[in-house]
N, C-alpha and C positions, 0 to 999 in steps of 0.2 A: 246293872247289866245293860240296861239300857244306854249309860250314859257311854259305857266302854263301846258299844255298838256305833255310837255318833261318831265317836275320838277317831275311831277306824276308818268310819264312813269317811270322816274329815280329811284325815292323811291321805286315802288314797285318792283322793279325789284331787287334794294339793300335788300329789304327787304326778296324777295324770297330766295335769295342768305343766307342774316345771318339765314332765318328759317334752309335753306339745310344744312347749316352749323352745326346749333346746332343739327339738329336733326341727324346727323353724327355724332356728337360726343358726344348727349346723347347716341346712339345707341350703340355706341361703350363702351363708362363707363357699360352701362346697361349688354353688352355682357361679355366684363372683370370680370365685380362685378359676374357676373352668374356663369364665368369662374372659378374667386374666391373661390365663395361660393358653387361650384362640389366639387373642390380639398378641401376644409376646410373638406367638409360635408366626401368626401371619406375617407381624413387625420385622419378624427377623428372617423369613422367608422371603422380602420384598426390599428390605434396606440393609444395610452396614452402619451399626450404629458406634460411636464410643463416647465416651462421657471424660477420655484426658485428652481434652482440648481447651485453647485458652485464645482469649483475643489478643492481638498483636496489633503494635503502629508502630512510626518510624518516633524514635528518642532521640533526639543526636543534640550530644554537646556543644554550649556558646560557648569560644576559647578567644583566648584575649589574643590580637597579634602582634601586640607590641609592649615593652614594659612600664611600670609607671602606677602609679597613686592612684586609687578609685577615686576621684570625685565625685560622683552622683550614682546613686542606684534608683532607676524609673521604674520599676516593677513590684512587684510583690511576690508571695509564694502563689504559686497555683490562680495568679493571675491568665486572662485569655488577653492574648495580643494578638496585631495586624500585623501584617508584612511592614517593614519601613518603621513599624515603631521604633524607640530608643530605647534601651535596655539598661545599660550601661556608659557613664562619661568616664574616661582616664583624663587623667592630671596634663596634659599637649605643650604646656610651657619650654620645653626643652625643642621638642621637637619641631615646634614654630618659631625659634627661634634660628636651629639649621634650615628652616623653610625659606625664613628669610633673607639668611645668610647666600643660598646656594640661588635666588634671584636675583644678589644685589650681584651676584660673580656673574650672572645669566649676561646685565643690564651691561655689566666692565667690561664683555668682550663683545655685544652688538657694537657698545660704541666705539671698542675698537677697529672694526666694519668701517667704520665710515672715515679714520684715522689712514687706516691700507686706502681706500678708494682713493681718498686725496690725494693719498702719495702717488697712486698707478695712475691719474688725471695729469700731475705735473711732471711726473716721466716722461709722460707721453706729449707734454708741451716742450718740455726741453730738447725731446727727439725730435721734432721739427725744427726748434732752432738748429740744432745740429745739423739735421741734411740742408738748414741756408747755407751752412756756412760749409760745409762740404762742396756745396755745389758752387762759391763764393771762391774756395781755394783750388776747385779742379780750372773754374776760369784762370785763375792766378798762374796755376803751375802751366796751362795751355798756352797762352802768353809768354811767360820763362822761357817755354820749349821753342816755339817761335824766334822768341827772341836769340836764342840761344843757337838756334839753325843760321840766321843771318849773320851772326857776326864769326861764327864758324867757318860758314863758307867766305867772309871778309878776309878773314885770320889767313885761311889756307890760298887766297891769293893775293894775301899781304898787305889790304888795304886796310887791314887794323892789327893796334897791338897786341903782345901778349897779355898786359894788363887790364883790357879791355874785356876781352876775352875770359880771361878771371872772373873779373867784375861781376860778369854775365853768368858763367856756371854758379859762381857761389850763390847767384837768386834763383837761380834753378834749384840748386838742393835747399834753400828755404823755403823753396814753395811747392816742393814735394812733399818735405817735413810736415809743412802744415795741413797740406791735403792728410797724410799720413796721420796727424794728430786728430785734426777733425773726424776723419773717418774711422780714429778707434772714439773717440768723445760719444761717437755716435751709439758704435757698437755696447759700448758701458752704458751707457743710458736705455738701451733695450734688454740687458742682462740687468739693471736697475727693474723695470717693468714685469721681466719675468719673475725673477724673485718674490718682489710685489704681492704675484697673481699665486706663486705657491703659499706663501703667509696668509694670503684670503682663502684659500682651501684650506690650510691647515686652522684657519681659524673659525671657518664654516665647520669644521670639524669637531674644533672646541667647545662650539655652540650648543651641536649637536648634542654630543655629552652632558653640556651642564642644561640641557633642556631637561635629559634623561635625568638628572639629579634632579631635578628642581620637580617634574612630575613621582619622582620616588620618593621625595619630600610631601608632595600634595596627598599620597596614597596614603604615607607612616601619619601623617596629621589626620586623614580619613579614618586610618583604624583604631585611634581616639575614641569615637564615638560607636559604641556597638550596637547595631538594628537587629530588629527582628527578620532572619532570612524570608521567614514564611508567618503566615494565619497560624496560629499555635495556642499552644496553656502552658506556662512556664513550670517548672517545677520548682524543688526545694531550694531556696537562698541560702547561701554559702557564702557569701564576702560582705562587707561591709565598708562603709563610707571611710577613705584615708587609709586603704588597707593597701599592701605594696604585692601589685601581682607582673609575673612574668610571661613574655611570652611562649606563646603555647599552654599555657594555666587554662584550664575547666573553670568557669564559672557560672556558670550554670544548665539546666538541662531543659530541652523543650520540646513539647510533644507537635509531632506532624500533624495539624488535622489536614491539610491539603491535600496529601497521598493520601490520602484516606485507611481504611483500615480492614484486617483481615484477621480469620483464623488460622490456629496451626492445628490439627486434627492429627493427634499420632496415632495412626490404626495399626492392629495386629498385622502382621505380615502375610495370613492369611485372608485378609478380609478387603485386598487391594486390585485384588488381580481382577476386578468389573471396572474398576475404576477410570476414566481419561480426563484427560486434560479438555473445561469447558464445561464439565457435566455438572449442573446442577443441583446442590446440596441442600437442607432445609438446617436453620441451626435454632436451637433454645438457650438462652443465656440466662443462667443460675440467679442471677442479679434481678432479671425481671420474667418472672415466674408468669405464663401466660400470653407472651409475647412472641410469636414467631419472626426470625428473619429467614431471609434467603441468601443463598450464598453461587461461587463459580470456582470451579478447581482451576487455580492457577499455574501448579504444578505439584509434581509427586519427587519427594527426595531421592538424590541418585545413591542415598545410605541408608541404614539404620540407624535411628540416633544412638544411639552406644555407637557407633564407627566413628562420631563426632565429638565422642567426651575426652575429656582431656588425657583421660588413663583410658585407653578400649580395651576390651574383654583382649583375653590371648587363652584361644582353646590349649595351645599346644604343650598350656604347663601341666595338663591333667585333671585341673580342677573343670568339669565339663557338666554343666547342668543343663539340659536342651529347656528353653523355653523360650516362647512366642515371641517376637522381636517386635519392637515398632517401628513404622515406616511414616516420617513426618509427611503432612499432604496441607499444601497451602491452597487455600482458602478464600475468595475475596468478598467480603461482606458486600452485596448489593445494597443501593439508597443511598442519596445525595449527603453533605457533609451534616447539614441540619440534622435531619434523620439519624443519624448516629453518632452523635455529640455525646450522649450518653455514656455511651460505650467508652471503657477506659482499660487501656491496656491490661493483660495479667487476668481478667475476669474471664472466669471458667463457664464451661459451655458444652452442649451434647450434640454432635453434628450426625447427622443420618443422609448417606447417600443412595440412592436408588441402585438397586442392582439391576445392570444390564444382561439381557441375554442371547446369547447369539442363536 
């Protein structure tokens, strides 16, 4: 009897114990969850929170811009590069070869430059002979006419003959002729000069052109060598050494650290309307648990992203389910490029923007 009295005593006593227990630590869950659901209630009374947002940076592809043979690859995958580094050498033998080609044609026509000059120097020496000898034959033919007046007036008062008189004209018309000749000798050697002077324009012109080739040769031999546009981290390798790529070909991909980097925060449609452009956002990235950044609305989409998918909803087929849309809102991660080096595209994130109130 006695010992049945103890066993009882025992149980209820264990039993008082697990009540005190639980009811300690429902008390406590109950207290937390309370605790919880102040902060949720105040959190979401004071911010706009969402949790499908993702970091963003600029990606953009190295594209080869001319055809030709890899010869060298200077990088690696997921290498960090400078600006001006070397990324890539193409195979240029062809191309240096038209480089030199289109300077040796460059070199054939300055020195034909100098081939026209000579000639419009002794045109223009000739044409000086010319007007001696012009001015050599108008004496001549002045003289003629002269002579020609006295024995003229001889003739018509009979003091000389008719063949005299001949004599005398027929030097007159050779020495018109010759004025005549000289004075076209002349004119042809100045129609020599002008021509000349249009062959030196036409061939300043030519110059000009194979200058323009010979600099389009220096560019296509320039795009041989592929640099780094900017400060970056390469991504995945994709070609290899002696591999035959063409222009316009992707060869590889590089991340921007320079532009720095930003969130896309797609929020409900209803959760936008505090929102402006500049306001200050606080963000927590999934990757580094503990870590707050800060952020600046750069802007708010003029869509919903469905307006921007490749197939967009169409209410008008019937199939019509009403739900919450999102509105993408860009984001610009504050802190210098150091400070968020870290941070790599794709990496999910919880943005909470203070709600404004008027």
């Amino acid at each position: 009897m006695n010992n049945k009295t103890n066993t009882d005593t025992s149980t209820n006593r264990t039993d008082r114990i697990i009540s005190r227990v639980t009811t300690i630590v429902a008390s406590i869950v109950v207290i937390f969850l309370a605790i919880w659901g102040i902060k949720t209630l105040i959190r979401q009374s004071r911010f706009e929170e969402t949790n499908d947002a993702q970091v963003d940076e600029y990606i953009n592809p190295v594209v080869a811009k001319v055809t030709g043979y890899v010869e060298e690859i200077r990088y690696e995958e997921n290498q960090d590069v400078k600006k001006g580094d070397t990324l890539v050498v193409i195979d240029n033998s062809e191309y240096a070869a038209a480089q030199q080609e289109s300077e040796a044609a460059l070199a054939n026509a300055r020195a034909q430059i100098a081939v026209i000059e000579s000639s419009v120097r002794t045109s223009d020496q000739g044409s000086k002979v010319y007007q001696s000898q012009i001015a050599a034959a108008k004496a001549k033919l002045v003289n003629q006419e002269q002579e020609y007046d006295r024995y003229k007036k001889l003739y018509d008062v009979e003091s000389a003959t008719k063949q005299q008189l001949d004599r005398v004209t027929a030097a007159l018309d050779v020495a018109r002729s010759d004025y005549k000749t000289a004075q076209n000798a002349y004119d042809a050697s100045l129609s020599k000069i002008e021509d000349a002077k249009v062959q030196l324009k036409a061939l300043n012109a030519e110059i000009q052109r194979r200058e323009a080739v010979v600099k389009r040769n220096d560019l296509t031999v320039s795009y041989t060598v592929i640099l780094a546009p900017y400060d970056g981290k390469m991504g995945r390798r994709t070609i290899q050494p002696k591999q035959l790529v063409q222009a316009g070909q992707t060869l590889a991909f590089i991340v921007d650290r320079a532009s720095g980097k930003w969130v896309v925060a797609n929020f409900k449609e209803t959760q936008i309307r505090h929102m402006k452009v500049g306001e200050s956002t606080d963000i927590a990235i999934d990757a580094f648990p503990g870590r707050k950044f800060t952020g600046t609305i750069e802007s708010l989409s003029g869509a919903t992203g469905s307006r921007f998918s490749l197939l967009p909803p169409d209410n008008a087929t019937g199939n019509f389910v009403k739900i919450a849309q999102r509105i993408p809102v860009r984001i610009r991660v504050n802190g210098n490029p150091e400070e968020l080096k870290e941070l790599s595209a794709g990496m999910s994130a919880v943005v909470l923007v203070k709600k404004e109130r008027n």
